[in-house]
Structures are given as C-alpha cells and as structure tokens.
C-alpha positions as CSV (number, residue, x, y, z in Angstrom):
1,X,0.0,0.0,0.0
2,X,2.4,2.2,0.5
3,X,4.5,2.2,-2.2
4,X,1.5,2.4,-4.1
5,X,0.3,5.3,-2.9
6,X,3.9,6.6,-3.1
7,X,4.7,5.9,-7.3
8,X,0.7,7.6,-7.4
9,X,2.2,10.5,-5.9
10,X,5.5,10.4,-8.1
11,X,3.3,10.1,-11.4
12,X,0.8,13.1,-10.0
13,X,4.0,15.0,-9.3
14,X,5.9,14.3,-12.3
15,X,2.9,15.1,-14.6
16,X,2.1,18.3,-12.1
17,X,6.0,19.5,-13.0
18,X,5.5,18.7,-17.3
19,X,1.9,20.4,-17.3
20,X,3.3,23.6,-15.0
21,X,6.1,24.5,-17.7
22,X,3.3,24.3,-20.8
23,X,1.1,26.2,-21.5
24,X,-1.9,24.0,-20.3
25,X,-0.2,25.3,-16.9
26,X,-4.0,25.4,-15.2
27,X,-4.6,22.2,-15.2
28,X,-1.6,21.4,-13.4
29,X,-3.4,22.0,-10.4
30,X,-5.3,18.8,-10.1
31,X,-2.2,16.4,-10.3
32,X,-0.7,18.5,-7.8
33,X,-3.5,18.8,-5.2
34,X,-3.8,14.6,-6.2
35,X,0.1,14.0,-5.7
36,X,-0.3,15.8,-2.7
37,X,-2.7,13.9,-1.3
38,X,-1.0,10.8,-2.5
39,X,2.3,12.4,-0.6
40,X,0.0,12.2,2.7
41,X,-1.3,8.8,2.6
42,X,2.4,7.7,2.2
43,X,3.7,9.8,5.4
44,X,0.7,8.6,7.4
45,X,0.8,5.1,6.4
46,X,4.3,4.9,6.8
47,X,4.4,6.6,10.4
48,X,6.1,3.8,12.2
49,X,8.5,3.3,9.5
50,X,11.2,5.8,9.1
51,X,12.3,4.1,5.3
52,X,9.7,6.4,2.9
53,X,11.1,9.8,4.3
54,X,13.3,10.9,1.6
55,X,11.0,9.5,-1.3
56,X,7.9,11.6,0.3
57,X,10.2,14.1,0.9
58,X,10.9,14.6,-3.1
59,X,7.5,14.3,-3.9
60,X,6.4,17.1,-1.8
61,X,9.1,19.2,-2.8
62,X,8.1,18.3,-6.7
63,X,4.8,19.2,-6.2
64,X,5.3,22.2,-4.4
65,X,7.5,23.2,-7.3
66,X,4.9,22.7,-9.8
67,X,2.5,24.7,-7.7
68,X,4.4,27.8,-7.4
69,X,4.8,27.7,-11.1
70,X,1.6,27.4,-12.0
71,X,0.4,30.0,-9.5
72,X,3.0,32.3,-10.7
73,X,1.9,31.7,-14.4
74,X,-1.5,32.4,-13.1
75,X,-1.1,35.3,-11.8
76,X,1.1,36.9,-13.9
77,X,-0.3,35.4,-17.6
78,X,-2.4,38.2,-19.9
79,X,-4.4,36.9,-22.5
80,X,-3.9,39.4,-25.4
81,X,-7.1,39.6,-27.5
82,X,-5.8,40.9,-31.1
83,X,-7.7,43.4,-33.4
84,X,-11.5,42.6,-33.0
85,X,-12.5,45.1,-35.2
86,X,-10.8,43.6,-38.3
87,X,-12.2,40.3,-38.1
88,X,-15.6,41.9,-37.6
89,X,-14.9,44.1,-40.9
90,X,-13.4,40.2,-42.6
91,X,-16.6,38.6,-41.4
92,X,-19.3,41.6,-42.9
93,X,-17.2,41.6,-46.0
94,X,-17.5,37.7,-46.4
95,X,-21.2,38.0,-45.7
96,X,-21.7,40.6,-48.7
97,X,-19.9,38.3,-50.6
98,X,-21.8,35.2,-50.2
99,X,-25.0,37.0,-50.3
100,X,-24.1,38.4,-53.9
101,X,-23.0,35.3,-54.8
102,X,-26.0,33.6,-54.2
103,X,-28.0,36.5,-55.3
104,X,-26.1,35.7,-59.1
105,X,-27.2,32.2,-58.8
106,X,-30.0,31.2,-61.4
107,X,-31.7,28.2,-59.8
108,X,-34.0,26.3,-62.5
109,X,-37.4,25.1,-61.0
110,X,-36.9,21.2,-60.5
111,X,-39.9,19.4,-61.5
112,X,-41.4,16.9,-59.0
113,X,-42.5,13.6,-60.1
C-alpha cells in the first residue's frame, strides 16, 4: 500500500511538473492537489517506519515546485485579444460576398415527379 500510494504521488508529481512549464499550466493544479494527497497517505501510512522519508520528501518538494509555477503563471499570464474590429470588418465583407454570390445564382425550378 504504501508504495502504491507513493509511485501515485510520483506520477501526479511528475505530470504536475510537465503540465506547470506548458502552457496548459492550469490544469496542473489537479495532479498537484492529487500528488499531494497521494504524498500524505504515504507519510501517514508509513508513520512507524522511518524508510519512505526521503522519497515523500521529493514528492512534496516536486509538487510544491509545480504549484508555485503554475500559481506564478496564473497570476502573472495576460491573455492578449488581437484586433477585434478587423475580423468583424473580414466577417461583414465575407457575408456581402456570399449573399451576392448567391443572389447571381439562377436556380431552375426542379420538376417533382
């Protein structure tokens, strides 16, 4: 059980770390908060035994890491929104267009059998 819980909370930690440097940094969140927990069950299941320190240790230390990334990244991110008002004056235009276009269409009554 309790290595288990402790390669659980290496993977969460590891993939916490991969999705903190790219730019689907939000999501890294929920491995974190899951390696974490995994971290957790690891110390308290292994309480008696001092053998998992280091191990936990490193996944704690990974995962906090990942979180001060990703709350950096957060914080500090602006989402630039380009030129709306050339895409609106793209779209109109295209619109014109296709209703001329179908305007110069001669469509021939079809004859229903």
């Amino acid at each position: 059980m309790k290595k288990l819980f402790l390669i659980l909370g290496f993977i969460a930690a590891i993939l916490a770390l991969i999705l903190a440097v790219t730019p689907l940094f939000k999501i890294a969140f929920i491995p974190a908060i899951a390696a974490l927990l995994f971290g957790l069950l690891t110390l308290f299941v292994s309480k008696d035994k001092q053998q998992y320190k280091k191990p936990i240790q490193l996944v704690f230390l990974m995962t906090i890491i990942a979180l001060v990334l990703t709350t950096y990244k957060t914080v500090y991110t602006e989402s630039e929104v380009g030129n709306t008002e050339q895409m609106e004056q793209k779209e109109e235009q295209l619109e014109e267009e296709s209703i001329q276009e179908l305007e110069d269409l001669e469509i021939d009554e079809l004859e229903i059998e």
